[in-house]
C-alpha positions in Angstrom: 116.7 -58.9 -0.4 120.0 -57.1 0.4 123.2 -57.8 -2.4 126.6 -56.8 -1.4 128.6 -55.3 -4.2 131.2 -53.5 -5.0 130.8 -49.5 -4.7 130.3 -47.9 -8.5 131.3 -44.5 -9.1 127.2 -43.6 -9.3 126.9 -44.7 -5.8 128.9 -41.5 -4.2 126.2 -40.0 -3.0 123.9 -42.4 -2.0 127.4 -43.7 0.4 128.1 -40.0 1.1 124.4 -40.3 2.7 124.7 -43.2 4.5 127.4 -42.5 6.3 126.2 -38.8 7.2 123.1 -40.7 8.3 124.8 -43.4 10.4 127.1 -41.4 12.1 124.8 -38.0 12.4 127.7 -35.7 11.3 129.7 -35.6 8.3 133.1 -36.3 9.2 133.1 -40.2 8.4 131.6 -39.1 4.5 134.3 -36.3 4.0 136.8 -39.6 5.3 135.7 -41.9 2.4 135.8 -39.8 -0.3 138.9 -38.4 0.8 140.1 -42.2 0.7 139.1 -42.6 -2.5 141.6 -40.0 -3.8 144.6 -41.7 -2.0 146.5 -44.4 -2.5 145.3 -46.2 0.4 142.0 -46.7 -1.6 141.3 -50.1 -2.8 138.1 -50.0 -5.1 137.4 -53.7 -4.4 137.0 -52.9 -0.9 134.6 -50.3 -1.1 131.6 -52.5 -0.6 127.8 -51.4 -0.7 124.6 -53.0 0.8 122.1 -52.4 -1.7 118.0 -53.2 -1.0 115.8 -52.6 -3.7 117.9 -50.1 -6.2 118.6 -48.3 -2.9 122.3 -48.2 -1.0 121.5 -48.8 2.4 124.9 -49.6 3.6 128.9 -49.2 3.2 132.0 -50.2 4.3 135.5 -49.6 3.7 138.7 -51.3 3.8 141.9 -49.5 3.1 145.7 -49.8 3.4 147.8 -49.4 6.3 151.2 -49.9 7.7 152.1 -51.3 10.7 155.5 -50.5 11.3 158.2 -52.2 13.6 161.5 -50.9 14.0 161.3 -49.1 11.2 160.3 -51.7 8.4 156.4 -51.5 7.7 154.2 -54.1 7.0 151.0 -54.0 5.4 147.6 -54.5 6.4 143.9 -52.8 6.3 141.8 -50.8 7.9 138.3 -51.5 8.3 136.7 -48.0 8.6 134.5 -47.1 8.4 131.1 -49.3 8.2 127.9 -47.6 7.9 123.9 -48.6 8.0 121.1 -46.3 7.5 119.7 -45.7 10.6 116.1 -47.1 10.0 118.0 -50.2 8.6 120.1 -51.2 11.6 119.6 -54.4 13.5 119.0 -56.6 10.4 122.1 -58.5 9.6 123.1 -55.5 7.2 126.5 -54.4 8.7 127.4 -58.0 8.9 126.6 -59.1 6.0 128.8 -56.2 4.9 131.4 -57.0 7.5 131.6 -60.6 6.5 131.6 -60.2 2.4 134.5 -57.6 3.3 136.4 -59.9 4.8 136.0 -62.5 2.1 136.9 -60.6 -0.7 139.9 -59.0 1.5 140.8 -62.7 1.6 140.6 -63.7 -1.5 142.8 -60.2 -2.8 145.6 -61.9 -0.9 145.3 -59.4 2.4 146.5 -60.8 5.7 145.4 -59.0 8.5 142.7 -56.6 9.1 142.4 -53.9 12.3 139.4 -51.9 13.5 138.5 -49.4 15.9 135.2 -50.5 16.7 132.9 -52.1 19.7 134.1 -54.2 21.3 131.1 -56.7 21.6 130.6 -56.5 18.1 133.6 -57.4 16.2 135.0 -60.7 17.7 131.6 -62.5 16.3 134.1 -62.1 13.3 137.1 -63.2 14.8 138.8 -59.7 16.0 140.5 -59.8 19.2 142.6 -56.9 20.8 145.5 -55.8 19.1 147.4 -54.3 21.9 147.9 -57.3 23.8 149.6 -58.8 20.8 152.0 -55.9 20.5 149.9 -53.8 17.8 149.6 -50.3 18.7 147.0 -47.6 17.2 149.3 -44.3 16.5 146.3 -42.4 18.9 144.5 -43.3 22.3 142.3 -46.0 22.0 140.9 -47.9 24.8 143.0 -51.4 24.7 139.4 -53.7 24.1 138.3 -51.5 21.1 140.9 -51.6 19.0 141.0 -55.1 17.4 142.8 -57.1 14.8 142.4 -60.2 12.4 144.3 -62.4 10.4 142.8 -63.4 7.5 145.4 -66.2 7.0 147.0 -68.9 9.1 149.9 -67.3 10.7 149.8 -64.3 9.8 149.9 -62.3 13.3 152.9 -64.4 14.2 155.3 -61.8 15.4 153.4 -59.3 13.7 153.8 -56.5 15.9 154.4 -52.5 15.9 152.5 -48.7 15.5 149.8 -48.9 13.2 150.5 -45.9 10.3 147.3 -44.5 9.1 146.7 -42.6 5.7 146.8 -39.1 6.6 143.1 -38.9 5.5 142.0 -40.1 8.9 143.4 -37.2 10.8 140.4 -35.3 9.1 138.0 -37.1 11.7 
């Protein structure tokens, strides 16, 4: 049975090696723990799937801007989410995907964006950003980069360049 828990500060590794292992190169592990030396970190929503004692997923939610016109509002980052290969196509990343997105909820967050498949994320209720005026700060095609509110309203006239922590320019 796969739990969903908070990351611990003995799990480093473990999610160092999942994400090497998901991705096949090491770029998206040297992004989270450089994440979790900024101040975009958020501890709460470093989330691991754990099966038997063993980590066999992460994911990541951390703090961005979106700015319009100068004034920045905030929001998070999904990024990135991570399965060990010979665990994939089990519910895993959802599961991971969906307690994320509950305990982003319940911290008070309000919208949520994603640079991700498109066929995958609007089972959770993304849609495209760039329709509704939200703009990555690089190219991104228009259908893979996706947002969600995670309260009533809250993409009403939200709009503007997404501002990522400068840890992401590393990938």
């Amino acid at each position: 049975m796969v739990i969903i828990r908070p990351e611990l500060p003995n799990d480093r590794e473990a999610v160092y090696r999942v994400n090497h292992a998901a991705f096949a190169r090491e770029a998206e592990a040297r992004l989270v723990d450089a994440l979790r030396l900024s101040p975009a970190f958020i501890p709460r929503l470093s989330l691991v799937a754990e099966d038997s004692s063993e980590v066999v997923g992460h994911i990541l939610f951390t703090h961005v801007n979106v700015s319009d016109a100068g004034v920045p509002r905030p929001a998070l980052a999904l990024a990135p989410m991570a399965v060990l290969p010979t665990r994939q196509n089990r519910g895993i990343g959802s599961a991971l995907v969906r307690q994320g997105l509950v305990d982003a909820r319940a911290l008070g967050h309000r919208v949520v964006l994603v640079l991700g498949h498109p066929k995958y994320y609007p089972r959770f209720g993304f849609q495209p950003a760039q329709p509704l005026g939200i703009h990555p700060p690089f190219g991104a095609s228009e259908d893979a980069f996706l947002v969600l509110g995670l309260q009533s309203g809250a993409l009403e006239a939200f709009r503007g360049q997404v501002q990522y922590p400068p840890e992401f320019l590393q990938v």
